[in-house]
C-alpha positions in Angstrom: 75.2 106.8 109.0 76.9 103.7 107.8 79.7 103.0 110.6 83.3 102.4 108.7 85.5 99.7 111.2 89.3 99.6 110.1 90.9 96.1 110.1 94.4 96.6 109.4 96.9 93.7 108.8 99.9 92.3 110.6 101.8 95.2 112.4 98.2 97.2 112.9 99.0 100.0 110.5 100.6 102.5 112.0 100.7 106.5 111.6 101.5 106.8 108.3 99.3 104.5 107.0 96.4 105.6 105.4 94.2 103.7 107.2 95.3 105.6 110.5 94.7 108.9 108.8 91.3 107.9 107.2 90.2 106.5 111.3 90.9 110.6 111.6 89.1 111.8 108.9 86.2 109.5 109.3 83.8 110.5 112.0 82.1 107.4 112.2 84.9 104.8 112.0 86.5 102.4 114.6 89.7 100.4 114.3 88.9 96.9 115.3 91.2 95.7 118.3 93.1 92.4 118.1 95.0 91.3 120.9 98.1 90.9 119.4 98.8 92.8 115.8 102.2 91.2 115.3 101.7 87.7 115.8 98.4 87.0 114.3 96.3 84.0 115.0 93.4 83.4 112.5 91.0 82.7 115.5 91.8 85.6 117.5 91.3 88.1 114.8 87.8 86.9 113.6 86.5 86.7 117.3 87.7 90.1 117.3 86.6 91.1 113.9 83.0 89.9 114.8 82.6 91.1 117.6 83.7 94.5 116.3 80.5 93.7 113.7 77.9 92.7 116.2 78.7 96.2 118.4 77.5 98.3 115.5 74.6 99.6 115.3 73.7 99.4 112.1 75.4 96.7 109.0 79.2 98.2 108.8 81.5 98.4 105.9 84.4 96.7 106.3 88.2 98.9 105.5 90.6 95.7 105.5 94.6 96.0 104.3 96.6 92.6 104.1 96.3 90.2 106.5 93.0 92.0 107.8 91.5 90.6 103.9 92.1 87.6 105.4 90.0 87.6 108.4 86.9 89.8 106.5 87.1 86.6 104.0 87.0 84.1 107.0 84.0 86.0 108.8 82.4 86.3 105.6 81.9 82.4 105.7 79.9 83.3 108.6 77.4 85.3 107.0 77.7 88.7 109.1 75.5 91.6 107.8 77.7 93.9 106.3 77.4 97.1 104.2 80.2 96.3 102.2 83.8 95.3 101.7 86.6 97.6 100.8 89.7 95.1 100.4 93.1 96.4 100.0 96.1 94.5 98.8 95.3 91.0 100.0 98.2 89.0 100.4 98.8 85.3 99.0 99.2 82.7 101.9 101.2 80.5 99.0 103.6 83.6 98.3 107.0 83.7 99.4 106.9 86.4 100.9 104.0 85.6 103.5 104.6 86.3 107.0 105.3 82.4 108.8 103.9 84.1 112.1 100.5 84.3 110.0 100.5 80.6 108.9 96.7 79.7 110.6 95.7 82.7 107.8 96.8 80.3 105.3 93.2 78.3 104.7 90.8 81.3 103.9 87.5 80.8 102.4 87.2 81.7 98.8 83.2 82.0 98.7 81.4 85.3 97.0 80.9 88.2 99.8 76.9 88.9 101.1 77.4 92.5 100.3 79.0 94.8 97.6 82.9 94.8 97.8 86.2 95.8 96.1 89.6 94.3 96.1 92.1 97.2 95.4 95.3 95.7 94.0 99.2 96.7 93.0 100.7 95.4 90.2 103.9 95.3 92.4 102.9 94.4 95.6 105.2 92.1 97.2 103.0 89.9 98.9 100.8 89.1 96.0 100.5 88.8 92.4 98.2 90.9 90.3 97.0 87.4 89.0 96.3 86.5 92.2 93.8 89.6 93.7 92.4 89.6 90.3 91.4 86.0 91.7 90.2 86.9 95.2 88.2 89.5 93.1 86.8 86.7 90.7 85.7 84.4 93.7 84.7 86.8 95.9 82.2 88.8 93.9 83.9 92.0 93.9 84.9 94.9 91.5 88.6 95.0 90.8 90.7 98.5 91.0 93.6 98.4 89.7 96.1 100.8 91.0 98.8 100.7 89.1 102.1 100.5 90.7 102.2 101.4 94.2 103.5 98.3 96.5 101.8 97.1 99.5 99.5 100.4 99.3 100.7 100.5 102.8 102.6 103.4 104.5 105.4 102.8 102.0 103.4 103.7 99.0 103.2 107.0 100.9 99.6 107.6 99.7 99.2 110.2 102.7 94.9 110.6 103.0 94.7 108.6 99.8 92.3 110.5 98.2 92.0 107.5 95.4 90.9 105.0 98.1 88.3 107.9 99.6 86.5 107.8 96.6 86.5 103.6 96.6 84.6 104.2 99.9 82.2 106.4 99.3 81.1 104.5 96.3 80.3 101.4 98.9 79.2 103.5 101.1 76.7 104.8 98.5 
């Protein structure tokens, strides 16, 4: 079995959030543990996020929202073995609306992921521009999904289990 680790962004998704529910549905997922979820330091999140890697026992796939794209692009500089990338609503550090706690997320790599991946994007997502996840896609090597209008595809969106996003994983998860 392929394990599944959870990287939310800034605030560490909370209850409603789908990745929360899917961390219930999934029996072989983990949320990785950062030691602060509301002021975020670059650093701190990929020493977290690798170490969350290295304690699997087999390549992971990664579930990243926000912020948590961030850090999976950073490790992925690093070359971890991964089973893939699902990337949802990456936010653009150049936006207005970025988070100015989050500022050492800012310089991310923009290099082609070492596995398969998708970037799941909003055309109304206030922390990025369709144009720019359809450019993360582009550099990163992965298959775009457009979802239409749903914001942040956070708790917000109120996607409950998100059974749209389900079917994203199980196609990485093959």
């Amino acid at each position: 079995m392929v394990p599944v680790l959870i990287m939310p962004g800034i605030g560490g998704s909370g209850p409603d959030h789908w990745q929360s529910r899917w961390q219930l549905l999934l029996p072989d997922s983990r949320r990785v543990s950062v030691p602060d979820w509301d002021r975020p330091e670059l650093d701190d999140w990929l020493k977290a996020l690798g170490a969350a890697v290295e304690l699997c026992s087999a390549p992971p796939l990664i579930v990243a929202h926000s912020l948590g794209c961030l850090a999976l692009a950073a490790l992925s500089e690093r070359r971890p073995r991964l089973h893939g990338a699902l990337l949802v609503a990456p936010p653009d550090p150049a936006g207005p609306q970025f988070p100015a706690v989050a500022m050492s997320f800012r310089a991310f790599p923009l290099l082609p992921f070492a596995c398969p991946s998708i970037v799941v994007a909003s055309h109304d997502d206030p922390y990025a521009s369709f144009e720019f996840s359809t450019g993360c896609a582009r550099v990163w090597g992965s298959e775009l999904c457009d979802v239409g209008a749903l914001g942040h595809i956070n708790a917000d969106s109120r996607l409950g289990d998100w059974p749209e996003g389900q079917r994203l994983l199980r196609s990485l998860l093959g």
